[in-house]
N, C-alpha and C positions, 0 to 999 in steps of 0.2 A: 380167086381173089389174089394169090400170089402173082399168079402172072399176072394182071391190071395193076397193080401194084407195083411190079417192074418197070412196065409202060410207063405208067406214070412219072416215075424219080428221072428213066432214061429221057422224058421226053424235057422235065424242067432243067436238067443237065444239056440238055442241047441248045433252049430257050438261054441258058447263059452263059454257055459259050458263043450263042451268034450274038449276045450285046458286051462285049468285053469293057465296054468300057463305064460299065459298071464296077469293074475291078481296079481298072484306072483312077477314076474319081475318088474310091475307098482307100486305095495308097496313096494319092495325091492329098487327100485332106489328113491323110495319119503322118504324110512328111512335111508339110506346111505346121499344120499341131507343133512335131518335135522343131521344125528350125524356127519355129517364131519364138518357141521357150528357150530354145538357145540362143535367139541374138538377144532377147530380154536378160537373160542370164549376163551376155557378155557386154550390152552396155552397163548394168548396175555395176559389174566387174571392173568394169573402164570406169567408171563413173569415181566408184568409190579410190581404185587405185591415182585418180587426178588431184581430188582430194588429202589423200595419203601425200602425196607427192610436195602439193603447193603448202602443205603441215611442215615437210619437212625442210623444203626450203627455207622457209620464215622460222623455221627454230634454227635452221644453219648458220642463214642471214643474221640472226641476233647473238647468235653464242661466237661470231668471226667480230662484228662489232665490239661486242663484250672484251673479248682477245686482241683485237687490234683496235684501237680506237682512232679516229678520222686526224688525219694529219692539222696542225694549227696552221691559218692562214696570217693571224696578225702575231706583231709581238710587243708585249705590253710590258712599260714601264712605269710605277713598280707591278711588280708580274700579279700579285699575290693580296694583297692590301691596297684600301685606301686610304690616304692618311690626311686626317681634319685637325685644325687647331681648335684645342678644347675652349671654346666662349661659351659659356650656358646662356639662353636666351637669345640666342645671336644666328643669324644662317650664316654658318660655317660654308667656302670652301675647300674643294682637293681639286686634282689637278692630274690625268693620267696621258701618256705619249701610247699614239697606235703606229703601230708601221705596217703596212701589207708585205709581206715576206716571199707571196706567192708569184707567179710569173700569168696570174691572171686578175682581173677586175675583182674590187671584194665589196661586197656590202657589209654594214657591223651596224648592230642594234643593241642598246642598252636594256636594261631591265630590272627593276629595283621590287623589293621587298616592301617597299614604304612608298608606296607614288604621291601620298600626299603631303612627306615632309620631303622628300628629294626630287631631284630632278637634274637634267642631264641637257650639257649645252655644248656641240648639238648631239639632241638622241638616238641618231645615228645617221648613217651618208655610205656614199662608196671613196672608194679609195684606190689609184691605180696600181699598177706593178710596182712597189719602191716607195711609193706615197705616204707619209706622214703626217699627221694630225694629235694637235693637242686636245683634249677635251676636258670642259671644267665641269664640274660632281657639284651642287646645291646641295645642301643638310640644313635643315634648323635640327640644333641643339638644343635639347630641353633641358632644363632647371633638375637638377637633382629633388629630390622631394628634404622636404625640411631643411635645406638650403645647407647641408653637407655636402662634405668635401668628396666625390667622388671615387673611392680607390682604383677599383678597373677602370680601365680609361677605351675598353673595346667594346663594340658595339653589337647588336645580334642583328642590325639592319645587313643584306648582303646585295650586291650589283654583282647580276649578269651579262657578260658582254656576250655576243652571238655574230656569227659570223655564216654567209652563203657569198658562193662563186656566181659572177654575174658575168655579162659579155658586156663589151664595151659597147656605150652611148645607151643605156638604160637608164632610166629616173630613179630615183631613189623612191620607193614605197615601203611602209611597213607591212603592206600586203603580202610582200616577197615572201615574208617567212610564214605565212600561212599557207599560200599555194604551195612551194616547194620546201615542207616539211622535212622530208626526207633526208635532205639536201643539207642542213642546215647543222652546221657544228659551234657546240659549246667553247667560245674558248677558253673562257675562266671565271669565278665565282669568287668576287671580290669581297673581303671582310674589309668594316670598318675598324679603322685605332685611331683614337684621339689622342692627339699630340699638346703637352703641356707646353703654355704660351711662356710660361715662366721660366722654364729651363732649354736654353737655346740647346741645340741639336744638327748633327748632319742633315738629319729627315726634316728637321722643321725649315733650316738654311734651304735644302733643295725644294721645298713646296712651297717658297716662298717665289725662287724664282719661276719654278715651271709656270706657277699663276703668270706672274706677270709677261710670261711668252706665251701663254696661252690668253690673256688680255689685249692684247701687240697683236697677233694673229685673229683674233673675233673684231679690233677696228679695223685690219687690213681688209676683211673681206665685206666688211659694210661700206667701205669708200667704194666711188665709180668707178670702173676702171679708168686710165690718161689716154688723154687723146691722142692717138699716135701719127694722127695726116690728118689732111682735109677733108672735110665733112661728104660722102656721096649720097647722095638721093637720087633713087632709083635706079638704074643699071645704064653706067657707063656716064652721069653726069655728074661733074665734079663742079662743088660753086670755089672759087678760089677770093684771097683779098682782092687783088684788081679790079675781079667784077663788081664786087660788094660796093666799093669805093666809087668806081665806075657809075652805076645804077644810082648812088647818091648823088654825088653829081649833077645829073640832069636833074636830078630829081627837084634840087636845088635852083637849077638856073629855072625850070618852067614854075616855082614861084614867085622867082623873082620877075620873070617876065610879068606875072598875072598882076603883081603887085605895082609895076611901074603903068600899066596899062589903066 
């Protein structure tokens, strides 16, 4: 029994040594096993540390903002305030000067706290390198309640002016500043102060004038432009007086022919 028994073990020990590759296929799927749970391992790893990454950026991104805030492209006069002559019951205007400062194209968009009692003329536009623009501010002025005298003369309505870099020969869209968010810097957050009509003032003397050059400048830009030469229609034909004159003319005589006829 011992020896068949030998026989035996010896003969399946030869049976697997002549098919080795039974031993191949058995390490083959035990190192496929281990490298498929390590590349799973090492994408989640990747994965998580891209995450980590694009976290950290965007907390960099905000706290360098925070620390350095976006350079201004206009510069406003007055910087800080807008200033109304106090008429209760009356649409008050103001009157603010933009200048673009930057060495590129700017857009600028208003934005008020009260759209339904203010309004902004114009709400906003671009402006080139150097460019300047007067803009006048709408208010109605409400009625104090039981028809007293007002003390604080300041208001809690406030205008945002806003400001994005554009490239030249763009249309003006309010769109702008929702596509390029990012982009888009605050320049100032205007308080109202009402100015007593009663006691004349430097600030009231100068909002008197700025209106009226910013009045002078909104009929400038609604006139046509002047006609600077003769009239062309379509490419390379100019009509001049002589011909005008000319064409009448005949035009003249072959009535008069028809008439003497």
């Amino acid at each position: 029994m011992a020896i068949s028994e030998r026989r035996q073990r010896s003969s399946e020990r030869k049976m697997f040594s002549l098919c080795p590759f039974w031993q191949t296929s058995t390490t083959t799927n035990n190192s496929s096993t281990s490298s498929s749970t390590q590349n799973l391992n090492h994408n989640g790893n990747g994965h998580m540390e891209t995450v980590a990454t694009s976290k950290r950026s965007k907390t960099v991104t905000s706290i360098t903002r925070s620390l350095f805030p976006p350079r201004r492209r206009l510069r406003l006069d007055p910087a800080n305030y807008l200033y109304f002559p106090y008429e209760p019951g009356t649409q008050a205007k103001s009157a603010i000067r933009m200048k673009n400062t930057s060495k590129s194209h700017v857009a600028f968009k208003f934005q008020t706290t009260a759209p339904k009692s203010c309004y902004m003329r114009p709400p906003g536009g671009i402006l080139a390198p150097g460019e300047s623009i007067i803009a006048t501010v709408f208010k109605f002025v409400e009625r104090p309640e039981n028809d007293e005298a007002q003390v604080d003369l300041k208001s809690r309505v406030k205008f945002k002016i806003m400001s994005l870099k554009v490239t030249a020969g763009v249309d003006y869209l309010p769109e702008l500043f929702d596509e390029q968010r990012d982009q888009v810097t605050v320049e100032r957050i205007l308080r109202v102060v009402f100015l007593d009509v009663g006691r004349p003032s430097p600030a009231l003397e100068k909002l008197r004038r700025r209106l009226a050059e910013a009045e002078a400048a909104f009929e400038a830009r609604k006139k046509p432009p002047p006609d600077t030469g003769p009239r062309v229609v379509g490419e390379g034909l100019v009509i001049d007086e002589w011909k005008e004159r000319r064409e009448k003319y005949l035009a003249r005589q072959q009535v008069e022919a028809v008439d003497s006829t």
